[in-house]
LOMIMAR-517465 format. One record per atom (N, C-alpha, C): x, y, z; residue in one letter; residue number from 1. Coordinates in Angstrom, 2 decimals, padded with zeros to 5 digits, m for minus. Atoms other than C-alpha are relative to their C-alpha. Last residue first. Example, Ala and Ser with C-alpha at 12.3 -4.5 7.8 and 13.67 -1.06 7.14 Angstrom:
% residues 2
        X        Y        Z  residu  num
  m000.82  m001.19  m000.06       S    2
   013.67  m001.06   007.14       S    2
  m000.77   001.09   000.73       S    2
   000.89  m001.19   000.00       A    1
   012.30  m004.50   007.80       A    1
   000.90   001.20   000.00       A    1
END
This chain:
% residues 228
        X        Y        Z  residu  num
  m000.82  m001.02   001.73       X  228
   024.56  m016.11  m006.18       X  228
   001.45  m000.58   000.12       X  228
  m001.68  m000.41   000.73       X  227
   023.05  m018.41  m003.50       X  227
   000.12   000.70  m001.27       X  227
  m000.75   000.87   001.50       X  226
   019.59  m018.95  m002.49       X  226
   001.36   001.00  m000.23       X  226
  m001.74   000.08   000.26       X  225
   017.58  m018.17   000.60       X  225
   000.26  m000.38  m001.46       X  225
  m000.53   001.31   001.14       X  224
   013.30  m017.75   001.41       X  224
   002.05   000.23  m000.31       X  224
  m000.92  m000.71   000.98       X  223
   011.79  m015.58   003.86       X  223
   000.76  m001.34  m000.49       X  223
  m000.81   000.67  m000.45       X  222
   007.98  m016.37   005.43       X  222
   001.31   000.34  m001.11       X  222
  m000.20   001.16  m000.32       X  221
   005.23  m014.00   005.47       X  221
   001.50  m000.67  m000.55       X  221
  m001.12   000.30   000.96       X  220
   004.91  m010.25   006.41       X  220
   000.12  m001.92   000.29       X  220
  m001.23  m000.12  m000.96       X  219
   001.49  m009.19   006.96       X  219
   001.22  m000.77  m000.72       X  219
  m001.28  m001.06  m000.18       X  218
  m000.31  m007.78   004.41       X  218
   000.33   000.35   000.96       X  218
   000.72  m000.60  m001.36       X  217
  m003.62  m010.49   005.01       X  217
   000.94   000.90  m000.02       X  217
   001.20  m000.36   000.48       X  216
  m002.78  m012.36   001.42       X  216
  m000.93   000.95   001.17       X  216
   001.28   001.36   000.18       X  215
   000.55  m012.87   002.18       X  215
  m001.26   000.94  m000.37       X  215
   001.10  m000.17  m000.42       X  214
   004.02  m010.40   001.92       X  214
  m001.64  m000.54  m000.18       X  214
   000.91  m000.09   000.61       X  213
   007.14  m012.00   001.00       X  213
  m001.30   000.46   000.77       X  213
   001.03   000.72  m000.70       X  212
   010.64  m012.45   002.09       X  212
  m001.12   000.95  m000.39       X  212
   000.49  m001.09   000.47       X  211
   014.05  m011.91   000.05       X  211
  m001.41  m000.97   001.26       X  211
   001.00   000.12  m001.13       X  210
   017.44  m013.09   000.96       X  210
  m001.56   000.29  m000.74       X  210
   001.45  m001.01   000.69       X  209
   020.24  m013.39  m001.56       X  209
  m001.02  m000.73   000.78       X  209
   000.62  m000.05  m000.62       X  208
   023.54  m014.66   000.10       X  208
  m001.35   000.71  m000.24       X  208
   001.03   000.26  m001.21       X  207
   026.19  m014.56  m001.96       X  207
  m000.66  m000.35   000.22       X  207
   000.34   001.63  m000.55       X  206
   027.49  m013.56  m005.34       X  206
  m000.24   000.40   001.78       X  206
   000.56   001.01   000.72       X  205
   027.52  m009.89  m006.76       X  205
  m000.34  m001.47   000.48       X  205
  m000.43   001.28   000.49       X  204
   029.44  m008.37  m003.89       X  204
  m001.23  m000.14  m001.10       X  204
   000.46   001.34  m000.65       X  203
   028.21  m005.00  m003.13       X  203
   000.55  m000.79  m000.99       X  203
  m000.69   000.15  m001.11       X  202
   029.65  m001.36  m003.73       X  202
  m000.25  m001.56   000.35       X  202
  m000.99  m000.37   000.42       X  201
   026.54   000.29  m005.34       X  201
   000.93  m000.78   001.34       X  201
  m000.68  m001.19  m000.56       X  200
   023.21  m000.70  m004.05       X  200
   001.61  m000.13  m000.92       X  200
  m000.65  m000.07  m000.75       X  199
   022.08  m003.13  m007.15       X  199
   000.93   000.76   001.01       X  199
  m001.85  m000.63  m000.01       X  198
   019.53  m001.82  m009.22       X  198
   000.74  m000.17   001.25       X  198
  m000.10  m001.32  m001.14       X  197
   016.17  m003.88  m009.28       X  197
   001.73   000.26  m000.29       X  197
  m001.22  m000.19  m000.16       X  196
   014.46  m006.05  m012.48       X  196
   000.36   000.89   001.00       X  196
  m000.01  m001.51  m000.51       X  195
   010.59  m007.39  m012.27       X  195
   002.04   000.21  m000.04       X  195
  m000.68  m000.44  m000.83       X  194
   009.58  m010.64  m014.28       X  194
   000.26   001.06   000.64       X  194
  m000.61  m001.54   000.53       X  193
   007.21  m012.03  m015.57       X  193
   000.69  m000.23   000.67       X  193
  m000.85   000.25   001.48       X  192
   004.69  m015.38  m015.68       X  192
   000.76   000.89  m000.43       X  192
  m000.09   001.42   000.41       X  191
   002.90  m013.78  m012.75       X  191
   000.65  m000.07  m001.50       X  191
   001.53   000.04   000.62       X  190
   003.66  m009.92  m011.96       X  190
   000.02  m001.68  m000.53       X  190
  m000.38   000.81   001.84       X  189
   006.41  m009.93  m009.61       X  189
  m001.22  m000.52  m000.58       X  189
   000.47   001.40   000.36       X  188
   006.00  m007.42  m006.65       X  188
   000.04  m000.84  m001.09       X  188
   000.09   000.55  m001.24       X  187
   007.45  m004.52  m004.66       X  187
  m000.54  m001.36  m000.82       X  187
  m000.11   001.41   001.04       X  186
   008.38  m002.28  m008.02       X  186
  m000.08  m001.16   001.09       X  186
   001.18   000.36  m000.29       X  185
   007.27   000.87  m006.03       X  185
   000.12  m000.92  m000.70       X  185
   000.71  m000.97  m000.17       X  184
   011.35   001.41  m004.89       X  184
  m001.84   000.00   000.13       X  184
   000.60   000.45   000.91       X  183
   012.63  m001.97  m004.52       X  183
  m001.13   001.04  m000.83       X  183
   000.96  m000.74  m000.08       X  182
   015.70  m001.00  m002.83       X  182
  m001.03  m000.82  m001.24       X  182
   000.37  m000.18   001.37       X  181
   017.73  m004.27  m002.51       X  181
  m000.99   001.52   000.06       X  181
   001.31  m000.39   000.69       X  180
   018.92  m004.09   001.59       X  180
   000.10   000.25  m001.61       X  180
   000.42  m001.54   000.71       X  179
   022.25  m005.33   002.03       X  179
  m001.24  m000.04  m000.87       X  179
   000.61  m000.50  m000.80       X  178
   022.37  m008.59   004.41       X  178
  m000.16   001.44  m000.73       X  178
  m001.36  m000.35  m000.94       X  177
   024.83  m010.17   001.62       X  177
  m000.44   000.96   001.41       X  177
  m001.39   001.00   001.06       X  176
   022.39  m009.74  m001.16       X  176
   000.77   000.38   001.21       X  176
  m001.42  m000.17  m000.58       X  175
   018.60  m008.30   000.91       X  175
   001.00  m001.09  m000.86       X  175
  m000.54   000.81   000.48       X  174
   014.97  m008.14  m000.51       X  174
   001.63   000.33   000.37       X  174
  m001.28  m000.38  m000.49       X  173
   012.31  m007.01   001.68       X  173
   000.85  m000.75  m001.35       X  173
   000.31  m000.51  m001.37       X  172
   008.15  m007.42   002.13       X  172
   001.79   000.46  m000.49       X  172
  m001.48  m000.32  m000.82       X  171
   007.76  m008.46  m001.61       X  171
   000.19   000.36   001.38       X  171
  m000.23  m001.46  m000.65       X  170
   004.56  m009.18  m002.89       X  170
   000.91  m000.09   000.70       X  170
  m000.67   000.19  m001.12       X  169
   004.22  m012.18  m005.72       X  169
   000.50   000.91   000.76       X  169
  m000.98  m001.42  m000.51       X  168
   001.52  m011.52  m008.10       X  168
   000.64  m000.80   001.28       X  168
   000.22  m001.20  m000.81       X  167
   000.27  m015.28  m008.98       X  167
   000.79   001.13  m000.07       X  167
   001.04  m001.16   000.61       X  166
   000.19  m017.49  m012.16       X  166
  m000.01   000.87   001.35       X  166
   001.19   000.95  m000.31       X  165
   003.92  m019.11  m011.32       X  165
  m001.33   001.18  m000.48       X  165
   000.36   000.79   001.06       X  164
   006.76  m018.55  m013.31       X  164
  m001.60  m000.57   000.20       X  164
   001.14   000.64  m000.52       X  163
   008.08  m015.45  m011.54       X  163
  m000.88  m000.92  m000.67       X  163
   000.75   000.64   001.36       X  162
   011.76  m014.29  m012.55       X  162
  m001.23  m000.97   001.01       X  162
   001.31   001.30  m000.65       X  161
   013.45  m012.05  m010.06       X  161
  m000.71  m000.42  m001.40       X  161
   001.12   000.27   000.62       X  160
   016.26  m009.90  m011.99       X  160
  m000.39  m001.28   000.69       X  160
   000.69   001.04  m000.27       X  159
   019.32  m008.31  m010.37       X  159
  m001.59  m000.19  m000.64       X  159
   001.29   000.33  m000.02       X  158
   021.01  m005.17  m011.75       X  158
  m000.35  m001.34   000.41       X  158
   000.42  m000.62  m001.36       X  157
   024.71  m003.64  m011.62       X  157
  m001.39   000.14   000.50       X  157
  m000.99  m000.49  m000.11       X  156
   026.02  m006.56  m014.47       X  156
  m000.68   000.94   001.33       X  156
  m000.31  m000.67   001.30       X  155
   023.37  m008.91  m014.69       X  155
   000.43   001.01  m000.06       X  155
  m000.50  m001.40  m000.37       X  154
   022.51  m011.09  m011.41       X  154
   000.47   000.68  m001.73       X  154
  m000.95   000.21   001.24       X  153
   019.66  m013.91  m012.11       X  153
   000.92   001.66   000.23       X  153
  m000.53  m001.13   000.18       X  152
   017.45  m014.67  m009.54       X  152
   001.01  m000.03  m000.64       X  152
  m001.37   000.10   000.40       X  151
   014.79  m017.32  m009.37       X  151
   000.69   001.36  m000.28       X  151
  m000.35  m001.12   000.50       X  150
   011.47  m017.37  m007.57       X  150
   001.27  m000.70  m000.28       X  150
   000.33   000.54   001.91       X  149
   010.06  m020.94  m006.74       X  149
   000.90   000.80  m000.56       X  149
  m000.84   001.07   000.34       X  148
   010.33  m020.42  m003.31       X  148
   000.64   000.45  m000.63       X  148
  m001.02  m000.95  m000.15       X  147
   007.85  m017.68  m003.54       X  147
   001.42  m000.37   000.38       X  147
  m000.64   000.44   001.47       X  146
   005.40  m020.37  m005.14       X  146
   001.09   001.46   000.55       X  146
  m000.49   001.75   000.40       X  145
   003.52  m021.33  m001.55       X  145
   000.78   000.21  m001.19       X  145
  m001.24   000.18  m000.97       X  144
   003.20  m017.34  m000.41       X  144
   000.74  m001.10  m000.24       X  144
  m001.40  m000.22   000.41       X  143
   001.09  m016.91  m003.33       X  143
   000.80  m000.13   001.08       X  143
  m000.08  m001.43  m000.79       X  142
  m002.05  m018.79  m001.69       X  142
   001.56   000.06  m001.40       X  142
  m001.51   000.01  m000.70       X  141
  m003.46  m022.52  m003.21       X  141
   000.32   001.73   000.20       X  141
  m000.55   000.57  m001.14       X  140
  m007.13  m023.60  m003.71       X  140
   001.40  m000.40   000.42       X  140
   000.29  m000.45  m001.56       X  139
  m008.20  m020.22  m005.37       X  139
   000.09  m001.27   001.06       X  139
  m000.53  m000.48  m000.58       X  138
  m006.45  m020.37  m008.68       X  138
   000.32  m000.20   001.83       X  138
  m001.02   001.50  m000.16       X  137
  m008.78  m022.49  m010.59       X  137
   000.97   000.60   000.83       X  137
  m000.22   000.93  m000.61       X  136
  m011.16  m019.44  m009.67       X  136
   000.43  m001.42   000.25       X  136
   001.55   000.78   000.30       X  135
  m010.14  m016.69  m010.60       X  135
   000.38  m001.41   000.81       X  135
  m000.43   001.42   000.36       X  134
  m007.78  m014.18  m008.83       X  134
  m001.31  m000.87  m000.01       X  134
   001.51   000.85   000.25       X  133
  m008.82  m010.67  m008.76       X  133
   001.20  m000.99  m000.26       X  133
  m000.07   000.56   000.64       X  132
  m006.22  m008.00  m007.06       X  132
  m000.88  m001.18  m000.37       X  132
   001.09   000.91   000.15       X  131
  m006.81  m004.98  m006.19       X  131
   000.48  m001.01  m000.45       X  131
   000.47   000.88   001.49       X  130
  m003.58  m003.36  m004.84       X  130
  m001.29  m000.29   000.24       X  130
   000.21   001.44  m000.60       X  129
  m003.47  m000.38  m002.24       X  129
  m000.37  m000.81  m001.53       X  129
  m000.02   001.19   000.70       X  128
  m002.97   003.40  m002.83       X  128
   000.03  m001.34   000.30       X  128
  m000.12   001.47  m000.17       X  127
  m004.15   005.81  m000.32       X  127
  m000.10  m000.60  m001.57       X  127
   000.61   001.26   001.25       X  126
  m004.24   009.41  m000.95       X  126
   000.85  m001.43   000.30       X  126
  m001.09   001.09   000.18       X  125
  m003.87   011.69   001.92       X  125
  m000.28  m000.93  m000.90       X  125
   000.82   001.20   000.28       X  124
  m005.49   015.65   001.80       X  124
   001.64  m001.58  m000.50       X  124
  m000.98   000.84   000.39       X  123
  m003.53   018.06   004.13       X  123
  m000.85  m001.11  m000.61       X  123
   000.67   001.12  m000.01       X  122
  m005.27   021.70   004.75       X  122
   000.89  m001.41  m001.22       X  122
  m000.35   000.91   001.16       X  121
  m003.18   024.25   005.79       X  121
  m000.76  m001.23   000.35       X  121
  m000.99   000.85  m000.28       X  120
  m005.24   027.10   006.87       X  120
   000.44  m000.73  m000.37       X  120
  m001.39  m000.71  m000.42       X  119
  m007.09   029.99   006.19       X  119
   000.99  m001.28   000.43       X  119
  m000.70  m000.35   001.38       X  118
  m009.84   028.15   004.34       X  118
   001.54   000.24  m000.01       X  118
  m000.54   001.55   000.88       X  117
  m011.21   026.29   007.35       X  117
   001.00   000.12  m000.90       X  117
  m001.49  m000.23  m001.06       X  116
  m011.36   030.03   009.17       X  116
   000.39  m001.44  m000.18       X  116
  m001.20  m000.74   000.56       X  115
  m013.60   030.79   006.24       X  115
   001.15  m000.72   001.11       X  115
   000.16  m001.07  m000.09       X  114
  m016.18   027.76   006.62       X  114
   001.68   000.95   000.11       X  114
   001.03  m000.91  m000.65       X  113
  m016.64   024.62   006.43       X  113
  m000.06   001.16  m000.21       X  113
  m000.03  m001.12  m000.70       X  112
  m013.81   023.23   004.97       X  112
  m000.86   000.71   000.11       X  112
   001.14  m001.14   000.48       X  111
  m013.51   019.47   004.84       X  111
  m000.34   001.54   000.38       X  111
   000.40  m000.07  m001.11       X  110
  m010.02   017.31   005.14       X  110
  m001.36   001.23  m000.99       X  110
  m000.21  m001.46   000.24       X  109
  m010.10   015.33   001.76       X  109
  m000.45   000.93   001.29       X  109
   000.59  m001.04  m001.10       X  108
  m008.99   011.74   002.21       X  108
  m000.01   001.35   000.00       X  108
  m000.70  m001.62  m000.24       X  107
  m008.27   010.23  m000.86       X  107
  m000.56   000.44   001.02       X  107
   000.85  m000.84  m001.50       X  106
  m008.63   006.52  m001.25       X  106
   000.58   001.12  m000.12       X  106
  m000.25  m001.29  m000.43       X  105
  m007.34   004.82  m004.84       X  105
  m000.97   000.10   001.17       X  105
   001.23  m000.52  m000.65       X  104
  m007.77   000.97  m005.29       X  104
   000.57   001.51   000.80       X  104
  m000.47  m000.84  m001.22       X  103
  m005.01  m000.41  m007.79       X  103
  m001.59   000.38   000.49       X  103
   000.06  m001.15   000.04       X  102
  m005.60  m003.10  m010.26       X  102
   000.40   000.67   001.22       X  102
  m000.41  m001.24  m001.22       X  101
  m003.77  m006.19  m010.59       X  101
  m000.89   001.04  m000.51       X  101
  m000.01  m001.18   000.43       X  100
  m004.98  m009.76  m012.78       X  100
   000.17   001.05   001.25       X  100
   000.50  m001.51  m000.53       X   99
  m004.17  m012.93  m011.49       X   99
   000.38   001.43  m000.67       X   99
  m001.01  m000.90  m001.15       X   98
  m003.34  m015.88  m013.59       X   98
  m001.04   001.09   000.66       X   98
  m001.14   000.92   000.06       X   97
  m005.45  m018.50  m016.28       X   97
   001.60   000.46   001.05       X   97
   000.38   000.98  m001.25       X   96
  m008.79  m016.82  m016.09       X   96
   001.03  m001.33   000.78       X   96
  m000.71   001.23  m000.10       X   95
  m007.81  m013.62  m017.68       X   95
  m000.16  m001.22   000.85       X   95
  m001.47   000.11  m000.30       X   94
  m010.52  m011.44  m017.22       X   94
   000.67  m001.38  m000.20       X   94
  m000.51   000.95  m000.43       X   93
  m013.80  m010.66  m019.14       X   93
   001.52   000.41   000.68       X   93
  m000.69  m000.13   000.66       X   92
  m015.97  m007.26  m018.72       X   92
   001.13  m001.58  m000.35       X   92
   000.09   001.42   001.04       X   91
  m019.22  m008.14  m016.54       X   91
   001.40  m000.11  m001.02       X   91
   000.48  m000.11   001.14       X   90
  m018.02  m005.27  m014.05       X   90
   000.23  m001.28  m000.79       X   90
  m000.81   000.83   001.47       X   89
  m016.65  m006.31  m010.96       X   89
  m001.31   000.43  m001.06       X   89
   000.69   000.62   000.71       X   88
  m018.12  m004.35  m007.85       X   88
   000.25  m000.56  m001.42       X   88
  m000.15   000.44   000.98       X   87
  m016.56  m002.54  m004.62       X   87
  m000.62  m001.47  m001.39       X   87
   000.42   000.95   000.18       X   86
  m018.29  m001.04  m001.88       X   86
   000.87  m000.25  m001.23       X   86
   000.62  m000.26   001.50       X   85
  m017.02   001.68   000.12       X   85
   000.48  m001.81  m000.60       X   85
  m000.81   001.35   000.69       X   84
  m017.74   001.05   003.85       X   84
  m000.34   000.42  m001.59       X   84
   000.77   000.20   001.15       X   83
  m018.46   004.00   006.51       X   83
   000.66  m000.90  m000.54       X   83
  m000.68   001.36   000.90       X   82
  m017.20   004.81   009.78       X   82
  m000.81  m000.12  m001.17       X   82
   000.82   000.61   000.94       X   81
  m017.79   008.22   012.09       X   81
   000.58  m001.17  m001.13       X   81
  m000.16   001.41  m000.98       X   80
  m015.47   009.83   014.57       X   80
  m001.30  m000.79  m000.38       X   80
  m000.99  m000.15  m000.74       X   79
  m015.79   013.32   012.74       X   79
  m000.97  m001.17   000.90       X   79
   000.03  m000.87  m001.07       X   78
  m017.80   012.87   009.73       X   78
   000.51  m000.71   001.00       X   78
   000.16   000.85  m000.82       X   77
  m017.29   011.43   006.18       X   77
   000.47   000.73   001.48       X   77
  m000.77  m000.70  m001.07       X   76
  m018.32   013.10   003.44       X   76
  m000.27  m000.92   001.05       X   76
   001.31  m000.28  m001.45       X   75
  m019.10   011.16   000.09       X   75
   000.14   000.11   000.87       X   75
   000.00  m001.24  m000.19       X   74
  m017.40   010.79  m003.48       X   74
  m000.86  m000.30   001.30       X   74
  m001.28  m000.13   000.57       X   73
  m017.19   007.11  m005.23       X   73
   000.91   001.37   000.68       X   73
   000.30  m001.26   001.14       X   72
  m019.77   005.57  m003.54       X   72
   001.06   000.59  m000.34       X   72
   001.07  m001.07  m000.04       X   71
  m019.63   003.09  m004.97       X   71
  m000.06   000.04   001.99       X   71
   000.37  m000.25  m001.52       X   70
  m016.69   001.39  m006.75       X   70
  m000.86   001.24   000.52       X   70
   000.70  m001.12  m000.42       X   69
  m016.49  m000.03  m010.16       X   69
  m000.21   000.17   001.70       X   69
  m000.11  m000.11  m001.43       X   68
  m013.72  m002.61  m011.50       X   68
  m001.08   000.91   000.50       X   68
   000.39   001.80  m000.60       X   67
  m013.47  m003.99  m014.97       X   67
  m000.40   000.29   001.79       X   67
   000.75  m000.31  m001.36       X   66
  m013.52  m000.78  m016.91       X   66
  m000.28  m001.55   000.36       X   66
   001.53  m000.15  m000.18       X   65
  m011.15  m000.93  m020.18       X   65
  m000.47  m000.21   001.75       X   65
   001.21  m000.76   000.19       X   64
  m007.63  m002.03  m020.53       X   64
  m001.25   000.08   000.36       X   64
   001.42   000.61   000.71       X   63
  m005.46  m004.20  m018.65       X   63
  m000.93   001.73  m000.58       X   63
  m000.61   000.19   001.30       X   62
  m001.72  m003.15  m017.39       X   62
  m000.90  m000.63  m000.60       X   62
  m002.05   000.37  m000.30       X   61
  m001.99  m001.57  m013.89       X   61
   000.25  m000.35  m001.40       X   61
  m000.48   000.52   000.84       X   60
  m005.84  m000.02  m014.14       X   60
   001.47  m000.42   000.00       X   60
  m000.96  m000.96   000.83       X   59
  m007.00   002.82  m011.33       X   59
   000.18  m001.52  m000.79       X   59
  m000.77   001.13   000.24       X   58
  m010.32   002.22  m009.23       X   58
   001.45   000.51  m001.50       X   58
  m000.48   000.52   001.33       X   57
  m011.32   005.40  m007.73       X   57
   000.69  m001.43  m000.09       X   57
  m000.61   001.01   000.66       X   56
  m012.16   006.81  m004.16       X   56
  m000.41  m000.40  m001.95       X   56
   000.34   000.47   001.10       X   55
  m013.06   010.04  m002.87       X   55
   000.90  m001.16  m000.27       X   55
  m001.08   001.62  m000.34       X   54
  m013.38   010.30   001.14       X   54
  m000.40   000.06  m001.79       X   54
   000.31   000.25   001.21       X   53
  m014.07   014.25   002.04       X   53
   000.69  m001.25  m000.28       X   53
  m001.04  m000.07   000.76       X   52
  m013.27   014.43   005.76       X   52
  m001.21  m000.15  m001.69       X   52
   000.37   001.30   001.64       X   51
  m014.94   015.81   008.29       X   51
   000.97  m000.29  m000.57       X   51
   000.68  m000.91   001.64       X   50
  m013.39   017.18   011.83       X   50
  m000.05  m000.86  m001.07       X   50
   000.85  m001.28  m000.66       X   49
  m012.53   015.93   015.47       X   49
  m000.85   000.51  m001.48       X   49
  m000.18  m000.98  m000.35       X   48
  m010.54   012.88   013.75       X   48
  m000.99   000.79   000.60       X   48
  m000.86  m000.12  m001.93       X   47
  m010.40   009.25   013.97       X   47
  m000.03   001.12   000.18       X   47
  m000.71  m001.72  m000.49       X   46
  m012.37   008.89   010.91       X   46
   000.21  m000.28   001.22       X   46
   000.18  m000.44  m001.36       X   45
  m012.88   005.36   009.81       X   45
   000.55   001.29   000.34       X   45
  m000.87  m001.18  m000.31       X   44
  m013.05   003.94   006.35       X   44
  m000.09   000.59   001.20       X   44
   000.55  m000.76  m001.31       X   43
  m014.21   000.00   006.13       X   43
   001.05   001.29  m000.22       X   43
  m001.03  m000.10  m000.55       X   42
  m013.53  m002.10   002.43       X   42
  m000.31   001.29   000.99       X   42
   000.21  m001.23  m000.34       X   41
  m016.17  m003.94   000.54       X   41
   001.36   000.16   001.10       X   41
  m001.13  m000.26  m001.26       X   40
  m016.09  m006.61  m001.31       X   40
  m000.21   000.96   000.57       X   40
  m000.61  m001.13  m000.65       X   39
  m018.85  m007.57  m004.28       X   39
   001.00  m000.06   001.21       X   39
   001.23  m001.29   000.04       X   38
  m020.97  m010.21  m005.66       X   38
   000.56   001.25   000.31       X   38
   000.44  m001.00  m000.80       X   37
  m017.79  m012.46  m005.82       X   37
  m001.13   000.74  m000.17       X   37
   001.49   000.66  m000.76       X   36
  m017.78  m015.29  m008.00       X   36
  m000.36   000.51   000.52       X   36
   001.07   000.14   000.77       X   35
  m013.90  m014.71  m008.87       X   35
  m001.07  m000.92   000.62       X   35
   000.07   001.30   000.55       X   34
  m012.25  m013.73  m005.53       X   34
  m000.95  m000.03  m001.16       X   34
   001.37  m000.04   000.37       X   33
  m011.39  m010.14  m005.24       X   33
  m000.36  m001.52  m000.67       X   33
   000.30   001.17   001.01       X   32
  m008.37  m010.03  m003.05       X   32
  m001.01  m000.33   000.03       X   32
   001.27   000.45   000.34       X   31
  m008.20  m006.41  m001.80       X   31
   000.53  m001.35  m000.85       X   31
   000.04   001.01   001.62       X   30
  m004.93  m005.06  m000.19       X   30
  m001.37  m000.92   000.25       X   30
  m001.51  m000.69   000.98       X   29
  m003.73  m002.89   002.85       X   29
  m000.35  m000.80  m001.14       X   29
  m000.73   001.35   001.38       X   28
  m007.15  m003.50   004.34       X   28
   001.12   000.97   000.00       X   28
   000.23   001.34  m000.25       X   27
  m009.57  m001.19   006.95       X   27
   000.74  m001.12  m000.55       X   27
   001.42   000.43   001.11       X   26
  m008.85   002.71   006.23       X   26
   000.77  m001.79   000.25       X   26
  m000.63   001.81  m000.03       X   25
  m007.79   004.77   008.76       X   25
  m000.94  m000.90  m000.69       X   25
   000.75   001.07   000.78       X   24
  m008.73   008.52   008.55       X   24
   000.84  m001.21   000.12       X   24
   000.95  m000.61  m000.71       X   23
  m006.97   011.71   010.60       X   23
  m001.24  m001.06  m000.51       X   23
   000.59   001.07   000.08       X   22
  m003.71   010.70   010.56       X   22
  m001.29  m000.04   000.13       X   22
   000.86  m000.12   000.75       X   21
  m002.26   014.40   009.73       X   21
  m001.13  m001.58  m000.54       X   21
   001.00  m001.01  m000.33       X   20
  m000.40   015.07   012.67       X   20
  m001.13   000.11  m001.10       X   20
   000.82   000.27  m000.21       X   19
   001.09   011.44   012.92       X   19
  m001.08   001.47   000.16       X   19
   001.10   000.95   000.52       X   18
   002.56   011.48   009.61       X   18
  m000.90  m000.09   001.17       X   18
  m000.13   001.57   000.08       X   17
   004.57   014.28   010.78       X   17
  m000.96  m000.70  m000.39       X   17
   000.12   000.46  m001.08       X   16
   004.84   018.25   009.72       X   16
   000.33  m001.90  m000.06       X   16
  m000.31   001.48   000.25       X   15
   006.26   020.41   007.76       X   15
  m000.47  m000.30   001.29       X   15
  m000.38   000.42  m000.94       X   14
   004.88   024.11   006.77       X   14
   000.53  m001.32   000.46       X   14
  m001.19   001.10   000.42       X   13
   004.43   026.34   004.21       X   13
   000.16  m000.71   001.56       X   13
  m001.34   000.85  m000.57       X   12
   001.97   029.04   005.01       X   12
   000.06  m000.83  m000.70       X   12
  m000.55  m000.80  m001.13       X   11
  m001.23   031.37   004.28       X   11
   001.44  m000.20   000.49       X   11
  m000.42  m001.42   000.81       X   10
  m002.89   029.95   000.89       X   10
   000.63   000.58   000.80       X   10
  m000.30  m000.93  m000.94       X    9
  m001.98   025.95   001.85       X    9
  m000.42   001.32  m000.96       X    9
   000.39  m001.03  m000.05       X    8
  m002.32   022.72   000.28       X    8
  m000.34   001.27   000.72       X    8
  m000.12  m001.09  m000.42       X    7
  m000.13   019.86   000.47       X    7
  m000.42   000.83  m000.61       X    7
   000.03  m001.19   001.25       X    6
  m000.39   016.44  m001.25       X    6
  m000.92   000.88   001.31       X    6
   000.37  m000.99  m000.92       X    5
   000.38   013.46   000.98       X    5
   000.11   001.34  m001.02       X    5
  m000.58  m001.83   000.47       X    4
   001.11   010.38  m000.84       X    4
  m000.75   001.04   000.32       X    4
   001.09  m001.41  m000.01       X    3
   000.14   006.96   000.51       X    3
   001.08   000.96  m000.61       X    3
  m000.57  m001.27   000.11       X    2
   001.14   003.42  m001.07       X    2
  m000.65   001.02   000.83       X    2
   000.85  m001.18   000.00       X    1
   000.00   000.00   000.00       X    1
   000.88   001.23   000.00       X    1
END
């Protein structure tokens, strides 16, 4: 799950912390939309003293057209109040042979009442989080079971994961020699693909390649070894 914090202000500039602007908590770090589903839904919760504006969107990763709809899409959500936005598969087909990714946008928009709302800095937070649909020959084994499987291939100041199986595979970490891999937002291996990362500068090539994986509940599950 991503957030990004987009700053608006007409009076000041100012910095603050993640916890001065926590003012919504939203229920999941990731949607798996089983095929067959009627729908999912996912809980938003204000923790704060004041509204929020909650718009959500479904966003597309590498499929065309409208497969995803979520309702309601726009709708205020008041101080220490919960609500659930609903999500709903459009008849459109999907691949029935791997998992397909979309993203599930949240925006929290704080709400401004009135002038002395205006005058200040107001901090809206956008939540990103995967969707992901897996059909249903799929659904009596997890991705955590084929993260094994992965193979790594070093290539001059780059490493390449190769994923053979039909799931997204979610990254929690990937370490060569206990040195963290950055994975910047490239955190997962799209089935039958691969993903490539740039080796910190300075590191052995061979070793000790670590990496451990995040499950279907985005906690962190179990870490796997292999030699370079």
């Amino acid at each position: 799950m991503l957030t990004k914090i987009i700053l608006k202000t007409t009076l000041m500039m100012a910095l603050t912390t993640c916890s001065a602007y926590a003012g919504t908590q939203i229920g999941a770090t990731r949607v798996i939309y089983s095929e067959g589903k009627k729908e999912t839904s996912v809980s938003i919760t204000n923790k704060d003293s004041s509204p929020y504006l909650i718009k959500s969107w479904i966003e597309n990763y590498d499929i065309s057209g409208t497969h995803f709809m979520v309702t309601p899409p726009l709708f205020r959500l008041d101080a220490n109040q919960k609500n659930v936005i609903r999500i709903f598969k459009a008849n459109n087909q999907l691949p029935t042979d791997r998992e397909s990714l979309f993203f599930l946008n949240i925006t929290s928009i704080p709400a401004m009442d009135g002038d002395e709302d205006r005058n200040t800095l107001q901090i809206a937070v956008r939540t990103k989080m995967k969707l992901i649909y897996r059909p249903k020959k799929l659904m009596d084994n997890i991705p955590e079971s084929f993260s094994e499987k992965l193979t790594w291939t070093v290539n001059g100041n780059s490493i390449t994961g190769k994923n053979t199986s039909p799931y997204y595979i979610n990254l929690a970490q990937i370490t060569l020699n206990g040195k963290v891999i950055s994975m910047a937002e490239k955190n997962y291996l799209p089935p039958m693909s691969s993903t490539t990362y740039e080796l910190p500068a300075n590191i052995s090539k061979s070793g000790v390649l670590e990496w451990s994986v995040i499950n279907d509940h985005g906690g962190k599950g179990k870490t796997n070894k292999a030699m370079l």
